[in-house]
C-alpha positions in Angstrom: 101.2 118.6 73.8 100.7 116.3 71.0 100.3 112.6 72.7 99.0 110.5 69.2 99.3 110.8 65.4 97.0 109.3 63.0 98.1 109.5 59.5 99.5 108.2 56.3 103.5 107.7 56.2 103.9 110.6 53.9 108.0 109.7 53.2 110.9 109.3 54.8 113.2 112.0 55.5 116.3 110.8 56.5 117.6 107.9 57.8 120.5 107.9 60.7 122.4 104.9 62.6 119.8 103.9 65.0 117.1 106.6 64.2 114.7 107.5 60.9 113.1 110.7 60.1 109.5 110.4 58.7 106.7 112.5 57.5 103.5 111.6 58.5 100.2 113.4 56.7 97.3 114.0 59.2 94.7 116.1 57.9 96.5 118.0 55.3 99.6 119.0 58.0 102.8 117.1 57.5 104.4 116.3 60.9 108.1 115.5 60.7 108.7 112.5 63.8 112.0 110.8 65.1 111.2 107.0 64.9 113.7 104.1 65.8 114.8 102.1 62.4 113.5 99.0 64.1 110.0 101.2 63.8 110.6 101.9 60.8 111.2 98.6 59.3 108.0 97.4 60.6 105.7 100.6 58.7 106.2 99.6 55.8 105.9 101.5 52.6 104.8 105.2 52.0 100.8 106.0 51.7 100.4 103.5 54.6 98.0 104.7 57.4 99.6 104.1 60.9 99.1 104.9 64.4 102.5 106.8 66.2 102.5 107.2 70.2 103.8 110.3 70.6 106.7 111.8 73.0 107.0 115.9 72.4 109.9 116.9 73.5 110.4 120.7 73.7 113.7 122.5 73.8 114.6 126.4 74.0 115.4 126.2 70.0 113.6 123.6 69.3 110.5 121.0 69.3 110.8 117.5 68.2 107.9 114.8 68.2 109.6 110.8 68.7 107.0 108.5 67.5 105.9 104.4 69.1 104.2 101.9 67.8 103.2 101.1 71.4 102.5 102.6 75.1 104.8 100.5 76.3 107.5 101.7 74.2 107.2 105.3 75.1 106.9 104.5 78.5 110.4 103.1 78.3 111.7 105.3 76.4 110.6 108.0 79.3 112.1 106.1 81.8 115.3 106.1 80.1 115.2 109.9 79.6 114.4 109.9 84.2 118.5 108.5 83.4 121.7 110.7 84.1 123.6 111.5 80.6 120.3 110.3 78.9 119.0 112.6 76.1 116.5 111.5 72.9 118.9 110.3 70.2 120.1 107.5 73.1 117.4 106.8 74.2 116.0 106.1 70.5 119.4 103.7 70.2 118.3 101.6 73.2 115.2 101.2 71.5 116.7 100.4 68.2 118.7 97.6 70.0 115.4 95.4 70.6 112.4 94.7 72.1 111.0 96.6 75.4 110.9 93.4 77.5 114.5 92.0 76.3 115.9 95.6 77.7 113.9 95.8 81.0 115.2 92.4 81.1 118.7 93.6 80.6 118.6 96.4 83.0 116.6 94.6 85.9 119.3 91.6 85.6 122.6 93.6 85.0 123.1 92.4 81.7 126.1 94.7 80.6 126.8 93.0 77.8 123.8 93.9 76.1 123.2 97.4 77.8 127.2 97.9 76.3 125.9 96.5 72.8 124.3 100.4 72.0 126.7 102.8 70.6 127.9 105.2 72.8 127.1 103.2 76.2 130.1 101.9 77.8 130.4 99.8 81.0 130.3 102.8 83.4 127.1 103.8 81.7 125.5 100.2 81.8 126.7 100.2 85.7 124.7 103.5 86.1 121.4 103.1 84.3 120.9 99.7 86.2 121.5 101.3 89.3 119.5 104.5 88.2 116.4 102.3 86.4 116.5 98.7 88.2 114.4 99.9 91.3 112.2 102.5 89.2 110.9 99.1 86.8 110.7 97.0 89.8 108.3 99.6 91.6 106.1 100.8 88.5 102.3 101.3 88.8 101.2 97.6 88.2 103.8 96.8 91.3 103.1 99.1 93.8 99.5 98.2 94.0 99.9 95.0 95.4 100.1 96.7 99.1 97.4 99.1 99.1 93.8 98.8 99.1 93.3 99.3 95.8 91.7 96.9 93.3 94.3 94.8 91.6 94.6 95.3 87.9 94.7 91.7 86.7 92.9 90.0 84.1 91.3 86.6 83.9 93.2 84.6 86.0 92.2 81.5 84.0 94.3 82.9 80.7 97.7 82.1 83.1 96.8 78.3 82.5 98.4 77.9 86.1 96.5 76.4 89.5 96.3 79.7 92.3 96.4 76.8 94.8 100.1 75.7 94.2 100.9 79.3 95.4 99.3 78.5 99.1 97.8 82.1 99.4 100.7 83.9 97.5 98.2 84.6 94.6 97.4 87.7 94.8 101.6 89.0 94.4 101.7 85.8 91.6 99.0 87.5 89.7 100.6 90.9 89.6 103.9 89.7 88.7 102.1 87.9 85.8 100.2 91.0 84.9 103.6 92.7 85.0 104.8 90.3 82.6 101.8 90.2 79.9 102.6 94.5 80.2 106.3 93.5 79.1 104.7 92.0 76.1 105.3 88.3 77.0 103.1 85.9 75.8 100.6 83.1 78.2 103.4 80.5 77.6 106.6 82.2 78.5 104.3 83.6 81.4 103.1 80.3 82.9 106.8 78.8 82.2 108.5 81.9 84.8 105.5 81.7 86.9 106.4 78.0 87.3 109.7 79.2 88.9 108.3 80.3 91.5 105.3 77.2 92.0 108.1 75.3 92.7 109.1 77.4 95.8 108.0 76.2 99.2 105.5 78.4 101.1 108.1 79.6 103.7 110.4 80.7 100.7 107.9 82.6 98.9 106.4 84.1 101.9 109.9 86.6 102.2 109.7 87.6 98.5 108.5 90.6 97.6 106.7 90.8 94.6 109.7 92.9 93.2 111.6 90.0 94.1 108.8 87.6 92.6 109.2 89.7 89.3 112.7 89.9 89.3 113.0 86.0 89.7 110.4 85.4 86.5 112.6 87.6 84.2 115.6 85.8 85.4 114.1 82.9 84.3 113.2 83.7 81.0 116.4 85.2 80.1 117.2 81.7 81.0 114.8 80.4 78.7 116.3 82.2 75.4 
């Protein structure tokens, strides 16, 4: 199972609706990937050396390696194969629509019109995949530790630029949702500006908020923002 390439962009293939086929050189093997145009729009030109996260996807005829310029980005585009109806190429076009967080953001907040923006997805489809994805990203890894016993995976709590104390004990859940956030790929601004949303709740409303709610809540808010 190939999980990473490290290579030179060798040439480009073909190039499809939402999808590019490239060759990238490692080691004197050329390995033919499925990449979304958005990718490939930020490699640049041939002969560059680039790093591809890699998603092998084996069939009975056939195996075919999709290639990310990000964790994150596979990860998605995982999720969206855990979808009924889902196969590659679609998933590749949801990924060709925009950035990771904008579509978790879409999904989470039952924003059809977006979801309904990617050819081949019409309402019915939207309607499913938010009911089929909207509780698997509100309960991923960085979520579901906030009620166990295991350590928190937060950073510095300081880069948040936020005070712990306007959260009245509620800072452990605030952190994660931030965490969740920074994963998402927003930046310490747009992350202390949803965090905010909640500051401004009183202790008695935040203490019934899960932190799915929590999270849910801060992406609401920076739709908002855009």
């Amino acid at each position: 199972m190939i999980a990473s390439l490290n290579g030179n962009l060798e040439e480009v293939i073909s190039v499809a609706d939402a999808t590019a086929q490239v060759s990238l050189a490692v080691s004197g093997v050329g390995y033919r990937v499925t990449i979304s145009k958005k990718t490939l729009e930020q490699l640049g030109r041939s002969e560059t050396a680039i790093s591809l996260k890699i998603y092998t996807h084996i069939r009975e005829s056939a195996i075919s390696l999709y290639g990310f310029l990000s964790s994150e980005e596979r990860s998605f585009f995982e999720l969206l194969l855990t979808a009924n109806g889902v196969g590659p190429s679609l998933a590749m076009s949801f990924l060709a629509l925009g950035d990771v967080s904008n579509l978790i953001s879409a999904i989470v907040n039952s924003d059809l019109e977006v979801l309904t923006k990617v050819p081949g997805v019409g309402k019915k489809t939207a309607q499913r995949l938010v009911i089929e994805l909207g509780e698997k990203l509100a309960k991923t890894s960085w979520l579901m530790s906030a009620d166990s016993n295991v350590g928190i995976p937060v950073s510095d709590p300081s880069s948040f630029v936020f005070h712990a104390a306007d959260f009245a004990g509620f800072s452990k859940e605030v952190f994660l949702v931030g965490e969740a956030l920074k994963s998402l790929g927003y930046g310490t601004e747009e992350i202390k500006g949803a965090l905010d949303v909640l500051a401004r709740l009183g202790g008695e409303e935040l203490s019934v908020l899960s932190t799915e709610d929590m999270l849910r809540m801060s992406l609401q808010s920076l739709v908002r923002q855009r």
